[in-house]
C-alpha positions as CSV (number, residue, x, y, z in Angstrom):
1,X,141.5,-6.0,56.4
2,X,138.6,-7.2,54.3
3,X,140.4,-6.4,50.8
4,X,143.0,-8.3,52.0
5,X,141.0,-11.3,53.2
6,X,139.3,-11.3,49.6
7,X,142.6,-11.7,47.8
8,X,144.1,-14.5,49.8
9,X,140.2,-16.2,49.4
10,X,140.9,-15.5,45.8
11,X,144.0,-17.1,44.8
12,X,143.3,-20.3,47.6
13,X,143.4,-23.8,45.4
14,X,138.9,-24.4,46.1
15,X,138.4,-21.5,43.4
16,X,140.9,-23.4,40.9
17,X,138.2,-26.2,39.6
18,X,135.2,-23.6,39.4
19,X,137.8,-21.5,37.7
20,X,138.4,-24.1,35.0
21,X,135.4,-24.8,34.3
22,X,134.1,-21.2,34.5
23,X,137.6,-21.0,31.7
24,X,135.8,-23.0,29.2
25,X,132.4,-21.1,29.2
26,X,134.2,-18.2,28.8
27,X,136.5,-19.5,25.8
28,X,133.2,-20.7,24.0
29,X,132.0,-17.2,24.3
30,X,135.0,-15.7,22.6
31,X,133.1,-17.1,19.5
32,X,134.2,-14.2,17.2
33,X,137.7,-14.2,18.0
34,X,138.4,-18.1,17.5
35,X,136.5,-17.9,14.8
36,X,138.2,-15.2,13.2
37,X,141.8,-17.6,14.4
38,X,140.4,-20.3,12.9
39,X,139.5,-18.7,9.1
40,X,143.2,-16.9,9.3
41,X,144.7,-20.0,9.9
42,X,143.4,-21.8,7.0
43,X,144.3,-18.2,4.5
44,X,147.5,-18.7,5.7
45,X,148.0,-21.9,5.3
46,X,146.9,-21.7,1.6
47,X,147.8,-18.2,1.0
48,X,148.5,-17.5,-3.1
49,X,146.8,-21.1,-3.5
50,X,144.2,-21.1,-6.8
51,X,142.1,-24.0,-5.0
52,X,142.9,-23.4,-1.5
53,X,141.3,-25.7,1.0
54,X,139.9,-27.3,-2.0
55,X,143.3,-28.8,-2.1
56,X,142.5,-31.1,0.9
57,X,138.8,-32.1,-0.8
58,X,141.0,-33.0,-3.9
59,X,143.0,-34.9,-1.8
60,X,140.4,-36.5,0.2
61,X,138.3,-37.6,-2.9
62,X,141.4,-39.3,-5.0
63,X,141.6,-41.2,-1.4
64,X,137.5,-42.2,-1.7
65,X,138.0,-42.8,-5.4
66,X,140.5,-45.1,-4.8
67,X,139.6,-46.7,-2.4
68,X,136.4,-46.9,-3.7
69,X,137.7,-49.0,-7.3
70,X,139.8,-51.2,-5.1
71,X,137.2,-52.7,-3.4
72,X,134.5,-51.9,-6.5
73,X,136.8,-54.2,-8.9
74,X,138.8,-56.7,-6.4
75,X,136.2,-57.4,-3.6
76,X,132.9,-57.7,-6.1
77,X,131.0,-55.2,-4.9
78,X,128.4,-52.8,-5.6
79,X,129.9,-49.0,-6.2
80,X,126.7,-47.2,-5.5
81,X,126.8,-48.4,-1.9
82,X,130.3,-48.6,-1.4
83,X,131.2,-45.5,-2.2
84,X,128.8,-43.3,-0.3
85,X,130.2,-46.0,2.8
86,X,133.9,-45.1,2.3
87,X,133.5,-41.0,1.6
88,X,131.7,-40.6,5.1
89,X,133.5,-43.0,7.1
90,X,137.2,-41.1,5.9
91,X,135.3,-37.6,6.0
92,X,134.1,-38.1,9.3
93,X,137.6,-40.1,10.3
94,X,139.6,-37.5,9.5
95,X,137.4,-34.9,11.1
96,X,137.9,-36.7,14.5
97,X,141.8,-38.0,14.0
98,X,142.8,-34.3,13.1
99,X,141.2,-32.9,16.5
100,X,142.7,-35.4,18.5
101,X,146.5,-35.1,16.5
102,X,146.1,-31.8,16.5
103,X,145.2,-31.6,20.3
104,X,148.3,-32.9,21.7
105,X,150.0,-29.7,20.8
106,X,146.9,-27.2,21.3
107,X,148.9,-25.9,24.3
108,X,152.4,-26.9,22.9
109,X,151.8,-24.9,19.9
110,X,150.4,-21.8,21.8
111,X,152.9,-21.3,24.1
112,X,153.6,-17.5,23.5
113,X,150.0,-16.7,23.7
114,X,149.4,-18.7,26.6
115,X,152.5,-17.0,28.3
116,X,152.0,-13.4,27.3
117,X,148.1,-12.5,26.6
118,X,145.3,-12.8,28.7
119,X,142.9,-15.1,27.2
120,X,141.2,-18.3,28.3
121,X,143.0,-21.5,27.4
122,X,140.3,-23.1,26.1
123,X,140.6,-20.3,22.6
124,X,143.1,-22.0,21.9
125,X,141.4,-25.7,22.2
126,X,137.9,-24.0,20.6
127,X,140.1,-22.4,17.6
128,X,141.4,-25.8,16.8
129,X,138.1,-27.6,16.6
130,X,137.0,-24.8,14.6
131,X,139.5,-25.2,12.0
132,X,138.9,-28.5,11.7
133,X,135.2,-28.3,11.5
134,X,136.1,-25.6,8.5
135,X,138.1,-28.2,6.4
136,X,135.1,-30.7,7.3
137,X,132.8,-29.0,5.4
138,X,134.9,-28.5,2.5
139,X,135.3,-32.1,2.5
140,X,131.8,-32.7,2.7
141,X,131.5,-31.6,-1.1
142,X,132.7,-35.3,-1.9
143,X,129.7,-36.7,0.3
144,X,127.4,-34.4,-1.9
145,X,128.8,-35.0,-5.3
146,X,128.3,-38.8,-4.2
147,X,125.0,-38.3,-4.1
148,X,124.5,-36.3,-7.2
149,X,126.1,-38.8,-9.2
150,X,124.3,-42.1,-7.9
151,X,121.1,-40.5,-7.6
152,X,121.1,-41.3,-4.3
153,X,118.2,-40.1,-1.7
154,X,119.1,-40.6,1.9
155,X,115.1,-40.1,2.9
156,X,113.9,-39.2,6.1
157,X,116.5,-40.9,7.6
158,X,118.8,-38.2,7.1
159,X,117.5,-36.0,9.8
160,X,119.1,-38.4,12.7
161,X,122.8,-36.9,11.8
162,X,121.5,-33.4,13.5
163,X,121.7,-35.3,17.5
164,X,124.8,-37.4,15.4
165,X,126.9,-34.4,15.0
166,X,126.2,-33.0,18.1
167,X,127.5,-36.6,20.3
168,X,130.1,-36.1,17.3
169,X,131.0,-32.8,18.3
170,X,131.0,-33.2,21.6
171,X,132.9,-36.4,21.5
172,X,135.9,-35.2,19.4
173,X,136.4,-31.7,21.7
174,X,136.7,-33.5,24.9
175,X,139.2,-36.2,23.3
176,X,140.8,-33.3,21.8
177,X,141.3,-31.5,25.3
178,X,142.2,-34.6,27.3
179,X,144.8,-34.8,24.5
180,X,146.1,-31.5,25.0
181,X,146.6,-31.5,29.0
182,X,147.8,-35.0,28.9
183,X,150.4,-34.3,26.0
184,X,151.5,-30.7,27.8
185,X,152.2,-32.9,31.0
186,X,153.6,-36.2,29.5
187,X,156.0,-34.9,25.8
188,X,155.9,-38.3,24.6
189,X,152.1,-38.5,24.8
190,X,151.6,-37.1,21.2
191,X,153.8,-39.9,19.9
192,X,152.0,-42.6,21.8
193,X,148.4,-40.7,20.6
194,X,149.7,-40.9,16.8
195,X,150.8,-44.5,16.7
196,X,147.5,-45.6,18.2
197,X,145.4,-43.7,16.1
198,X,147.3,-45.6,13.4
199,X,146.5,-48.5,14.8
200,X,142.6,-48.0,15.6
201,X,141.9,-46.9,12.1
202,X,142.9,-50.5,10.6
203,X,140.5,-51.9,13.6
204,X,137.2,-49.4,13.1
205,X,135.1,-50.0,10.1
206,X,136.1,-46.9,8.1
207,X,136.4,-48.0,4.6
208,X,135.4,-51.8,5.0
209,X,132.2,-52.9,6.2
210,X,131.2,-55.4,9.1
211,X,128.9,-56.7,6.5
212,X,131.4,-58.2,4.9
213,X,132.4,-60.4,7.9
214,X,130.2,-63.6,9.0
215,X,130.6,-62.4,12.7
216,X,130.8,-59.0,14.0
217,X,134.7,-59.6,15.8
218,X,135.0,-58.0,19.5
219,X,137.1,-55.4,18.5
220,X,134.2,-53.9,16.2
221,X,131.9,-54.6,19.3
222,X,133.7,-52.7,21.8
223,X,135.2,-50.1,19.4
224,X,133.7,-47.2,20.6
225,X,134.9,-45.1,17.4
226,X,133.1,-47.6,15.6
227,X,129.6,-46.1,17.2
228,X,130.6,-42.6,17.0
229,X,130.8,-42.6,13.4
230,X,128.5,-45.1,12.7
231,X,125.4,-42.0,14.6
232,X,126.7,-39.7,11.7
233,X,127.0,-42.5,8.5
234,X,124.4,-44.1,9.2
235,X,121.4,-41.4,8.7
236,X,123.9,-40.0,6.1
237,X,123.4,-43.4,3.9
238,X,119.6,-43.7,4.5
239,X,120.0,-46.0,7.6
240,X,118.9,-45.6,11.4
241,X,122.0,-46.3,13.9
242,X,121.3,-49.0,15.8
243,X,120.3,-48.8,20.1
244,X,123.9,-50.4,20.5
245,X,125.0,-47.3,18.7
246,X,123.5,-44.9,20.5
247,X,124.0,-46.2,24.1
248,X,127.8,-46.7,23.4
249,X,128.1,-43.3,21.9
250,X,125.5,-41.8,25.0
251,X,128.0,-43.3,27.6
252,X,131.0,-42.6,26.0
253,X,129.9,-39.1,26.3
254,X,128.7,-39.7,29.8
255,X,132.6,-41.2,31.0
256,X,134.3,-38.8,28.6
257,X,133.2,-35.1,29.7
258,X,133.5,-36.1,33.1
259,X,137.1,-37.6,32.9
260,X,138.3,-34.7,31.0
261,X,136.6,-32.3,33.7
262,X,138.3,-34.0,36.0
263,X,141.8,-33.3,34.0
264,X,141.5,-29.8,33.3
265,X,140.6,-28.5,36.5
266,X,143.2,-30.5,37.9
267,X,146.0,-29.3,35.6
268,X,143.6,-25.9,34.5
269,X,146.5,-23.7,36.7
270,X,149.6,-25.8,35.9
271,X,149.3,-25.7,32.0
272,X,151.0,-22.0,32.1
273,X,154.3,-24.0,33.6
274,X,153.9,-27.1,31.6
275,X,154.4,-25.5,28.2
């Protein structure tokens, strides 16, 4: 009578939120196998290459470079400081746009797994991010040639991109989940997420500079991708992030983790029938 007591208590819908959330701590502990997802996945991807991932640093740096002689040679201005601007603002962009794209089908993509083997959903989120973060660091070479070749010395300023990446990283995983339950739910959801990302990147001060503008324009103001990259750049250029900076990216954090909480224990046991 007990036993049986026990299993209907199990399986009742008050353990499904603790279960989700209890899902994601125990994804993030399966370190060594999305890890292990995550390094096969870039192999694969450039399996027989000679460069590799190098191939998307390549890539990345003829996009700096040229951007970087377009507005060294039209727009007047200095190279030493524009260049350093533009390779951490696309570095760091493309870090956060590929999570989020890439998100939308985290679940999609993973339907067999999530169907068939017994693993937490959130591997498959985790292994995602951790792919990303891979081709990151490759693409950080350009930030560090940069600096080789300007002689430039970020100082003690530098250290303020440690609490940076970590808003960063936090930031990027819970847009990236949201992404994923939302898009599972809703198909056309990775459409709408890729035109609007499209959209935001012309708005956010990636390559061009508020400097440049008399006034700082409302959609700079209240662009809260604009203060999520600007507590990375800004330590990584010598600078301190301003307190608007920080208490943007601080409650977008705040709002963020607990909307998305609020998403995935909701949808945590429908995902399975969504894909």
């Amino acid at each position: 009578m007990s036993h049986t007591s026990l299993s209907v208590t199990e399986i009742t819908v008050d353990h499904v939120p603790r279960a989700a959330l209890v899902d994601l701590w125990n994804g993030f502990k399966r370190y060594d196998m999305w890890g292990r997802f995550a390094a096969h996945d870039i192999r694969q991807r450039f399996r027989r290459s000679v460069l590799g991932p190098f191939w998307l640093t390549l890539s990345m740096g003829i996009m700096v470079g040229a951007l970087g002689l377009v507005f060294g040679t039209l727009f007047q201005q200095e190279i030493r400081q524009t260049l350093p601007y533009i390779a951490t603002g696309l570095i760091f962009w493309g870090l956060l746009t590929s999570c989020i794209t890439e998100g939308t089908t985290v679940f999609i993509g993973n339907e067999s797994y999530i169907r068939n083997v017994p693993l937490p959903l959130s591997v498959h989120v985790y292994r995602m991010l951790m792919r990303n973060v891979i081709i990151w660091a490759f693409n950080m070479v350009i930030y560090l040639l940069v600096l080789v070749i300007f002689r430039i010395d970020p100082g003690w300023e530098v250290l303020l991109v440690a609490p940076g990446l970590v808003f960063f990283a936090v930031n990027m995983s819970w847009m990236a989940l949201a992404a994923g339950i939302l898009s599972t739910r809703y198909r056309d959801t990775p459409q709408l997420i890729t035109n609007l990302m499209q959209v935001v990147f012309f708005i956010t001060p990636v390559f061009w500079s508020i400097e440049a503008l008399p006034t700082r324009p409302a959609f700079v103001h209240f662009n809260p991708f604009y203060h999520l990259l600007e507590v990375v750049r800004a330590p990584l250029l010598g600078k301190l992030p301003s307190a608007e900076n920080w208490i943007s990216v601080m409650t977008l954090t705040a709002v963020g983790l607990l909307v998305t909480a609020y998403l995935y224990r909701r949808a945590y046991a429908r995902v399975a029938y969504w894909v």
